[in-house]
C-alpha positions as CSV (number, residue, x, y, z in Angstrom):
1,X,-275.8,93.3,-1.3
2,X,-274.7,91.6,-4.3
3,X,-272.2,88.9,-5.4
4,X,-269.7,89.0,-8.4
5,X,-267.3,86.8,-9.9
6,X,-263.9,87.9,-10.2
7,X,-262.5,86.3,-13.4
8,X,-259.3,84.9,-14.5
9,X,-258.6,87.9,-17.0
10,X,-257.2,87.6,-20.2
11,X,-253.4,88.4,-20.5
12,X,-252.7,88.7,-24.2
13,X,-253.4,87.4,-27.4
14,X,-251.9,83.8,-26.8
15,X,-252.2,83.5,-23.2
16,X,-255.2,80.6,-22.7
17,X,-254.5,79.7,-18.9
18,X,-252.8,80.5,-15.8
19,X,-251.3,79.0,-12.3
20,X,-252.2,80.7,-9.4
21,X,-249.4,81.1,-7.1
22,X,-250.4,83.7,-4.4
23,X,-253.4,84.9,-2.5
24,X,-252.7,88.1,-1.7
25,X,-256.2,88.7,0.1
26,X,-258.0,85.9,2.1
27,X,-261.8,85.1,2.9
28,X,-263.3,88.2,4.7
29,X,-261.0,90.6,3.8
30,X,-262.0,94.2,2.7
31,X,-261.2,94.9,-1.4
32,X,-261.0,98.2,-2.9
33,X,-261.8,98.4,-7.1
34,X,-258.6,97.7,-8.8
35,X,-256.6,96.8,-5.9
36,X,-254.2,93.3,-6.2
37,X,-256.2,90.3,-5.4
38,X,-253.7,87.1,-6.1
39,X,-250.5,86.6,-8.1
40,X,-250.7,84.4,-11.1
41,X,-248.0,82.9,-13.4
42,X,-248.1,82.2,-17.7
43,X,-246.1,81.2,-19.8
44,X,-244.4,84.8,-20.2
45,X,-244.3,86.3,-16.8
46,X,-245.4,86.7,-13.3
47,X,-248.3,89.2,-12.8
48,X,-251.5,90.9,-10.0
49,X,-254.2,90.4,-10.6
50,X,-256.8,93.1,-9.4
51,X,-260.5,92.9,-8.2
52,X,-263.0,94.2,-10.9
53,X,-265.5,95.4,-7.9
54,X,-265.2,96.7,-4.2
55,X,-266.2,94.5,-1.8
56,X,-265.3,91.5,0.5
57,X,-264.0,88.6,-0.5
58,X,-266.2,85.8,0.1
59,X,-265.0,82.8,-1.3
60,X,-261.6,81.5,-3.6
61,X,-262.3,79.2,-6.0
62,X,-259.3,78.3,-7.4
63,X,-256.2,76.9,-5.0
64,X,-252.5,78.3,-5.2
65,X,-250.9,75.9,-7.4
66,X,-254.0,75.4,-9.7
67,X,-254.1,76.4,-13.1
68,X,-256.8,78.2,-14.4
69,X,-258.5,78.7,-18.0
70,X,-258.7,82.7,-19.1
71,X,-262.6,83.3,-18.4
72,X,-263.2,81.0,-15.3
73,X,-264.2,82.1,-12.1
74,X,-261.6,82.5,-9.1
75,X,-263.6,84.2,-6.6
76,X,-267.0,85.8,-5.7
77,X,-267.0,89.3,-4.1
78,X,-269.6,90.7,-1.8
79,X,-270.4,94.2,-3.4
80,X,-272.5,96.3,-1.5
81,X,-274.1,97.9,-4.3
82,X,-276.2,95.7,-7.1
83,X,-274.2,95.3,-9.9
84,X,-275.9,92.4,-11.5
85,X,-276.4,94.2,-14.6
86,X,-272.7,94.8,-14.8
87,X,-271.0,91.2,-13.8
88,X,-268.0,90.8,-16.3
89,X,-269.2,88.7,-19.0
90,X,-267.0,85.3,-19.5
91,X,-264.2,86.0,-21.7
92,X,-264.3,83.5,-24.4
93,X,-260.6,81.9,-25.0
94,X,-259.4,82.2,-29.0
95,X,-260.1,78.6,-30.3
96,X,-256.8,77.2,-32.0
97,X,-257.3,75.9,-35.3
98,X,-253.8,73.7,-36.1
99,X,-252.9,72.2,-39.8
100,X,-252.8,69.1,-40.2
101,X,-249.3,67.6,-40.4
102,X,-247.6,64.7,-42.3
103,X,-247.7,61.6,-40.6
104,X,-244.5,60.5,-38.9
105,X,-243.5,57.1,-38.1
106,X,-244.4,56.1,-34.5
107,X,-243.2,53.6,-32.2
108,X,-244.6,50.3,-32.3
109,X,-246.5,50.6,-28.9
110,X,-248.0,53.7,-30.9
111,X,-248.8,53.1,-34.0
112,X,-250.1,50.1,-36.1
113,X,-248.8,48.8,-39.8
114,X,-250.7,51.5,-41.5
115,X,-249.3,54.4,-39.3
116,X,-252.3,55.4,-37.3
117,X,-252.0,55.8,-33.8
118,X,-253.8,53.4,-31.3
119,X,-256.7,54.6,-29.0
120,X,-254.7,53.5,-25.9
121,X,-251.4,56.0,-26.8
122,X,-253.3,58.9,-26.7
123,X,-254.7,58.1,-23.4
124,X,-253.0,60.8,-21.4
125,X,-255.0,60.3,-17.5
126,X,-252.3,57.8,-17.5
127,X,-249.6,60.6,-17.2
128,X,-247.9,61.8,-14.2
129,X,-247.1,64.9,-16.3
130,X,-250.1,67.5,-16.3
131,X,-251.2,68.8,-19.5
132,X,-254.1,71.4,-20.0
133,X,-257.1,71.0,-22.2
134,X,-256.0,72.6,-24.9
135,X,-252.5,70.9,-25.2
136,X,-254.7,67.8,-25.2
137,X,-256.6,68.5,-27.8
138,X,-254.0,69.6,-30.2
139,X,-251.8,66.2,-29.3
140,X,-255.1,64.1,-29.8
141,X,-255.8,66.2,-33.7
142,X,-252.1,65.8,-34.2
143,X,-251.9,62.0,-33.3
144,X,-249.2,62.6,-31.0
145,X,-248.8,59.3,-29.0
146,X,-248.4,59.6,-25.0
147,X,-244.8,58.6,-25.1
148,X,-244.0,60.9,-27.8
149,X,-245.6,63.6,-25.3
150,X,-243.9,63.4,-22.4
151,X,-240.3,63.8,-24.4
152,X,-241.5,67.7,-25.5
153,X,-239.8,69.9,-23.5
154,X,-241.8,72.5,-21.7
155,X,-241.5,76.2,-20.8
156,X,-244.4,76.6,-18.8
157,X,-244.8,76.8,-14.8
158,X,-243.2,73.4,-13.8
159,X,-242.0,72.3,-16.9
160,X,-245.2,72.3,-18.5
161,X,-246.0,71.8,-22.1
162,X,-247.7,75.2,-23.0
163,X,-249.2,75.7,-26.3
164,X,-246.6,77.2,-28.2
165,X,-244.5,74.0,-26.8
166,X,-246.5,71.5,-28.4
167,X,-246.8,74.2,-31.6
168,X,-243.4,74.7,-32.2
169,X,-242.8,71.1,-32.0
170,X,-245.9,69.9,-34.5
171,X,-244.1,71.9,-36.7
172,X,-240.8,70.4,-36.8
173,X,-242.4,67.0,-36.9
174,X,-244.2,68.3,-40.1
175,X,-241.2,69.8,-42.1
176,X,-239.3,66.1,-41.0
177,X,-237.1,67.7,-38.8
178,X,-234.8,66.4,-35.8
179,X,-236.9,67.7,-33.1
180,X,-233.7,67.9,-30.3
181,X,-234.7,71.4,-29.4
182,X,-238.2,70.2,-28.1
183,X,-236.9,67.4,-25.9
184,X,-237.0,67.3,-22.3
185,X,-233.7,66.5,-20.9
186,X,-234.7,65.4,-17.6
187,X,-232.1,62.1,-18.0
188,X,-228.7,63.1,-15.2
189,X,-226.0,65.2,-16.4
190,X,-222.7,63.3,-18.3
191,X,-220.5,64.4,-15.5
192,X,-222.6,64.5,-12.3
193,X,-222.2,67.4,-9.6
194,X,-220.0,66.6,-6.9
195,X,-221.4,67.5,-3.0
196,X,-219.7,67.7,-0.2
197,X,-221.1,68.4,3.4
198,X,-220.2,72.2,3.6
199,X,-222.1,72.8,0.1
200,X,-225.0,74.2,-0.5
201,X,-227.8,73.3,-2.6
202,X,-230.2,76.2,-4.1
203,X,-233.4,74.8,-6.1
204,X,-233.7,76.8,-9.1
205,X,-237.3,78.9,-9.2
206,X,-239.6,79.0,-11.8
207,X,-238.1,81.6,-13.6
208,X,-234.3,80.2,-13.7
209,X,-235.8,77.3,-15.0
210,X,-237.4,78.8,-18.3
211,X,-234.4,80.9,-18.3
212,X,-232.0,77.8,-18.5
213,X,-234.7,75.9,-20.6
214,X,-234.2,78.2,-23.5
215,X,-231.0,79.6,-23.2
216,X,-230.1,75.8,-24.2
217,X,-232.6,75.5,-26.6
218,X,-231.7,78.5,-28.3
219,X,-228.1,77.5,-28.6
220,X,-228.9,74.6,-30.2
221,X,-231.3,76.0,-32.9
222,X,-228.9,78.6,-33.5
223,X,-225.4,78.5,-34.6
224,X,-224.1,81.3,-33.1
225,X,-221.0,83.8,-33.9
226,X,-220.2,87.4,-32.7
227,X,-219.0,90.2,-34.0
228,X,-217.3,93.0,-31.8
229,X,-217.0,96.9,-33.1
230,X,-215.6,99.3,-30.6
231,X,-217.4,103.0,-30.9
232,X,-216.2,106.6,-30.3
233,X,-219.2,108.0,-27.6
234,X,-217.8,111.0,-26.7
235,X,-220.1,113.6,-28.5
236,X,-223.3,111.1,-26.9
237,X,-222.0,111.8,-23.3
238,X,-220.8,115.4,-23.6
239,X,-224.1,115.7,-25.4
240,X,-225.7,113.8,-22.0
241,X,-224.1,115.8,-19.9
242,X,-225.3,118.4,-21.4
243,X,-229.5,118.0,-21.4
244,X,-229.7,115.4,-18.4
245,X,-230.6,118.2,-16.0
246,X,-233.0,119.7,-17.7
247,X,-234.6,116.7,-18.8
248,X,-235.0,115.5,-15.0
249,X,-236.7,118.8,-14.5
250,X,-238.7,118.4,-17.2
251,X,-240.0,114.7,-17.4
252,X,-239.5,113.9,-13.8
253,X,-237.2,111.2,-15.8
254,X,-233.6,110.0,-15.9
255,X,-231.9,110.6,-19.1
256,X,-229.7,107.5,-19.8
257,X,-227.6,106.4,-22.4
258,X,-229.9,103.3,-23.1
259,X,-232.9,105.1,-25.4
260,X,-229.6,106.8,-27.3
261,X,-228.3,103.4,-27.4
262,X,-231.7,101.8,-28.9
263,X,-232.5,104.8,-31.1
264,X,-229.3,104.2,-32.8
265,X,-230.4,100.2,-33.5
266,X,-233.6,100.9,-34.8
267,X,-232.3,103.3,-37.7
268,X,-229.5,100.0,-38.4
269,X,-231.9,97.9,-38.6
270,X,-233.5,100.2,-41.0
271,X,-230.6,100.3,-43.0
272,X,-230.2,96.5,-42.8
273,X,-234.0,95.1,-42.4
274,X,-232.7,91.9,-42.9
275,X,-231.8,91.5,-39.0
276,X,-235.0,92.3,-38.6
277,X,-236.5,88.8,-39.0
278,X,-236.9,85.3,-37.6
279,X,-237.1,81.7,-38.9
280,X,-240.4,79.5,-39.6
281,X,-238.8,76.1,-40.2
282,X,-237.3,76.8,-43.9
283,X,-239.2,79.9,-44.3
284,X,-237.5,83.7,-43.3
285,X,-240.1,86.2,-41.9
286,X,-239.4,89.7,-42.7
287,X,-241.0,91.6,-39.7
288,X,-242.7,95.0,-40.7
289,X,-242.1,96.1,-36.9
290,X,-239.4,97.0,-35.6
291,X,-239.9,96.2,-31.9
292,X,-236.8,96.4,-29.5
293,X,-236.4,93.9,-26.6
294,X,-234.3,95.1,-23.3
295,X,-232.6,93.0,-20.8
296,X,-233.7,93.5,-17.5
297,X,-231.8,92.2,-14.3
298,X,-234.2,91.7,-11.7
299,X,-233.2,91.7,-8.1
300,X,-233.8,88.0,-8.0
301,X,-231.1,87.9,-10.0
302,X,-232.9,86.3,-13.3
303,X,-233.5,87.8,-16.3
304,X,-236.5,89.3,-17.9
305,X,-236.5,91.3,-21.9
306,X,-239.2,93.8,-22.0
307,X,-240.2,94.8,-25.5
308,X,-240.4,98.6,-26.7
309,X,-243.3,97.9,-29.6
310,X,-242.7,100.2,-32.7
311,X,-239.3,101.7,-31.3
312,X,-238.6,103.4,-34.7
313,X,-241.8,105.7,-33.8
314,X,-240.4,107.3,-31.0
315,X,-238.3,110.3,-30.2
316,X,-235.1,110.4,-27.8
317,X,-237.8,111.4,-25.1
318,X,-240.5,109.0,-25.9
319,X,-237.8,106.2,-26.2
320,X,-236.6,107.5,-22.4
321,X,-239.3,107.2,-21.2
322,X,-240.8,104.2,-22.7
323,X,-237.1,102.4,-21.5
324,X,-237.2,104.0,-17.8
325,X,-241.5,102.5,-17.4
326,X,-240.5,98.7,-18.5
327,X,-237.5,99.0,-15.9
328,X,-239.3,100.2,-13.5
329,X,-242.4,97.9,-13.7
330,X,-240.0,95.0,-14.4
331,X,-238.1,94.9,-11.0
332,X,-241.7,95.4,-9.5
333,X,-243.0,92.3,-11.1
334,X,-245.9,94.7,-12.9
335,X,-245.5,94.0,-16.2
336,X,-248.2,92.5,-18.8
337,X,-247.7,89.0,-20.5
338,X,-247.9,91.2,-23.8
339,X,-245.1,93.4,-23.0
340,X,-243.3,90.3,-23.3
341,X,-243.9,89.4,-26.3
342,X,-243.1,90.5,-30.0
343,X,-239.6,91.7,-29.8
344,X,-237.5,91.5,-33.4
345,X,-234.3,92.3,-31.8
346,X,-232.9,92.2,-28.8
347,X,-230.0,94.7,-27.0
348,X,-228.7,94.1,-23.3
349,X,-226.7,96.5,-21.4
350,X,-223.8,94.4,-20.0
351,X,-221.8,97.7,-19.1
352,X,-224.7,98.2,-16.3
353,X,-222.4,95.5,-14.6
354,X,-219.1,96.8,-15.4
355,X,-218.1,94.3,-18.7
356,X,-216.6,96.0,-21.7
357,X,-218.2,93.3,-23.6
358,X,-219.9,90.0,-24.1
359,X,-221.6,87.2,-26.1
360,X,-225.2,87.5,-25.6
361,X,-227.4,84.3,-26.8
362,X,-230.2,85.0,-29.4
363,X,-233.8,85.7,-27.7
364,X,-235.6,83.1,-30.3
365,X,-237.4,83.1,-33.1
366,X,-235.3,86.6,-33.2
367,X,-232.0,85.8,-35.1
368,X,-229.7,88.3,-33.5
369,X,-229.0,90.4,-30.1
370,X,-226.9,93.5,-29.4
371,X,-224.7,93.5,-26.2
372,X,-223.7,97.2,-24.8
373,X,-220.0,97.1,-22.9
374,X,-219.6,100.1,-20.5
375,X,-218.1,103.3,-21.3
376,X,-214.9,103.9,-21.0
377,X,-212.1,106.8,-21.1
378,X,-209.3,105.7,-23.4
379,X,-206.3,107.6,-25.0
380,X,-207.4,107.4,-28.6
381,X,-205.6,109.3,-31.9
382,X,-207.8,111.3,-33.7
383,X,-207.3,113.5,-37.2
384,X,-207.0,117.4,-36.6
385,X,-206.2,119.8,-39.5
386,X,-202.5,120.0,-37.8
387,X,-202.0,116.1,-38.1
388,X,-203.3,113.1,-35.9
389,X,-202.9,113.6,-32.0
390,X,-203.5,111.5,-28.8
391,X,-206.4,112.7,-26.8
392,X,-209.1,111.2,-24.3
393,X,-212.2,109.4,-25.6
394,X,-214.6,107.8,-24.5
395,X,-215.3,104.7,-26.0
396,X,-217.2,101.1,-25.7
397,X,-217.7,97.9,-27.6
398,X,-220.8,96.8,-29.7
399,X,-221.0,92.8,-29.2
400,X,-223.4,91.9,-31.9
401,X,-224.6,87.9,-31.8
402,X,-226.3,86.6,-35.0
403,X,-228.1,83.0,-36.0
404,X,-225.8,81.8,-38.9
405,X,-228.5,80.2,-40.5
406,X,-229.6,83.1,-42.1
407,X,-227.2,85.8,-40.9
408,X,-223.8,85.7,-42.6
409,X,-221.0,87.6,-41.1
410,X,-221.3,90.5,-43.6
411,X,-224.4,91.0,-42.7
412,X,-224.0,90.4,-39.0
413,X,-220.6,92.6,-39.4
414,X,-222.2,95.6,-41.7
415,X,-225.0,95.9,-39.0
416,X,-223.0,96.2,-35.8
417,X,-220.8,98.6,-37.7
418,X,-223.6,100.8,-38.7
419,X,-224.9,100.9,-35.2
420,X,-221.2,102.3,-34.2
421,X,-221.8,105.0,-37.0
422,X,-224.8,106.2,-36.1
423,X,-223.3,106.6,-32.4
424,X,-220.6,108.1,-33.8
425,X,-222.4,111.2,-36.0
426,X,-224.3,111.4,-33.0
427,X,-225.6,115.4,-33.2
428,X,-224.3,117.4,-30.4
429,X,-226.5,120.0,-31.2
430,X,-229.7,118.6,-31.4
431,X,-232.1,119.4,-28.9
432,X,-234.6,117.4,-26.6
């Protein structure tokens, strides 16, 4: 008999820690190699986490609640084989290197005459609020006084400040800027809620919470304004029709319009690479990717955007497929932090609920997002060598939302209006 850690696995590039929430298995149950062990939380999503070994689970080390640093142990499993020579070594979390940033004027319980912060305002025990290691250590490099810490907004489990939080708003504070966006607005509403005795009250979960965190936030870094195009689909759902079938057969998939919808996006945004980027303070990054984030109602009813990474690489079938996975694993709470992260642009499928269309808010740092209204049949004229006539079409809006900042509306416009060509020329004859 041997035992083995299990080990809080690392989740992606930027994920450094996360909360526990579930124990799926208890002390002295039976575990099978790669079956789910506990739930955890990050900053991006909800995830299993499986056992490395088979065994029995001995002993949990970490409590539901707690929050744990990538590479600790959680657990020890009883193996019944010696695996000592194969324990899963420690995995080492990136160190985080920050600038250094101008120095700001503080508050005079935080800072001297000369600007520098006293001892006693980075003293951050004295907080009710809990902040990780690592925030710590970036607030303490950054001189970022206690009181000036517990106004950052957060948008990890809880409200807490995650590392992209405290990031995000270091740099504001060193380009000078109003840092509004970053803080928490945890003072009572202008105009309170009314209750009466036949009401009910619903606490938002973990997830509503980010979600309304940074739908707000988002509106207020980004002026927003719409376009709307509507677009002739009727050679994409003959063309559907046609191959949806087959394709069933074939993939043991569904053949929807969405991957149509997104193939159509990615060859805009090649046209217009200029959507394609996000904002850096006064800087514009032009993303070489072009990675495609989908809107995914959960049966919770909250929200969560997959990304499809390198869309523009993919066929009609690869982009099916890719589209019906992240669905799927979506509504069964399987997907990975990374598959999260990344996206450049952003389309969701408000048709799926019946709207013709809507005004989606931007998915930052990503300066615009693509809303799809359902299909309709409409009587529409068309040209015919004889003369124009009335006949049926199918048609549906393109609702295109764009950051004004850097977006202007012939830009914004132009895109939306090429996306509504491309669906338009749309090939009956190809093949898939």
């Amino acid at each position: 008999m041997a035992r083995v850690e299990l080990i809080m696995p690392k989740m992606g590039e930027s994920i450094m820690e996360a909360t526990i929430l579930n124990w799926l298995k208890k002390p002295g149950d039976k575990i099978e190699q790669d079956e789910s062990v506990l739930e955890v939380a990050t900053d991006k999503v909800d995830t299993e986490v499986p056992s490395t070994h088979a065994g029995v689970l001995k002993e949990v080390l970490a409590k539901e609640g707690e929050v744990v640093k990538v590479g600790k142990a959680i657990a020890v499993i009883e193996t019944e084989v010696n695996v000592t020579d194969t324990k899963p070594s420690t995995i080492e979390p990136p160190k985080t290197s920050v600038a250094p940033v101008e120095k700001v004027m503080m508050s005079a319980s935080a800072s001297n005459g000369n600007g520098s912060v006293h001892a006693h305002a980075t003293d951050y025990k004295s907080s009710s609020r809990f902040y990780s290691p690592l925030v710590k250590n970036i607030a303490k490099e950054e001189q970022i006084a206690l009181a000036e810490l517990e106004n950052i907004s957060g948008t990890g489990a809880e409200g807490r400040v995650t590392k992209k939080d405290i990031l995000g708003y270091v740099q504001q504070r060193k380009l000078g800027q109003t840092v509004a966006m970053g803080v928490r607005t945890s003072a009572a509403p202008l105009v309170p809620a009314s209750i009466s005795g036949g009401d009910e009250i619903i606490q938002m979960d973990r997830m509503r919470k980010m979600i309304a965190e940074r739908m707000v936030d988002s509106k207020r870094i980004s002026p927003h304004v719409t376009s709307f195009v509507e677009a002739d689909v009727t050679n994409i759902v003959f063309w559907r029709t046609k191959w949806k079938n087959d394709f069933q057969k074939r993939e043991g998939d569904a053949l929807t319009f969405t991957p149509i919808f997104i193939e159509a996006v990615m060859l805009a945004i090649k046209d217009f690479p200029m959507i394609n980027v996000q904002v850096d303070g006064d800087r514009i990054i032009k993303k070489k990717d072009i990675n495609i984030g989908m809107a995914v109602a959960l049966p919770t009813g909250n929200l969560i955007v997959p990304v499809i990474r390198n869309a523009d690489q993919y066929n009609i079938t690869g982009l099916a497929k890719a589209v019906n996975d992240l669905a799927k694993r979506a509504r069964e709470n399987k997907l990975k932090p990374d598959e999260l992260a990344g996206g450049t642009f952003t389309v969701s499928n408000v048709g799926s609920f019946g709207n013709v269309m809507g005004t989606p808010i931007i998915m930052q740092p990503q300066v615009a997002i693509l809303a799809l209204g359902a299909v309709q049949k409409k009587p529409s004229v068309i040209e015919t060598p004889y003369g124009d006539a009335i006949a049926i079409r199918h048609k549906m809006f393109l609702s295109h939302s764009y950051d004004h900042r850097v977006v202007d509306g012939a830009l914004g416009g132009s895109f939306v209006r090429r996306v509504a060509d491309y669906l338009e020329k749309f090939d009956v004859n190809r093949s898939i």
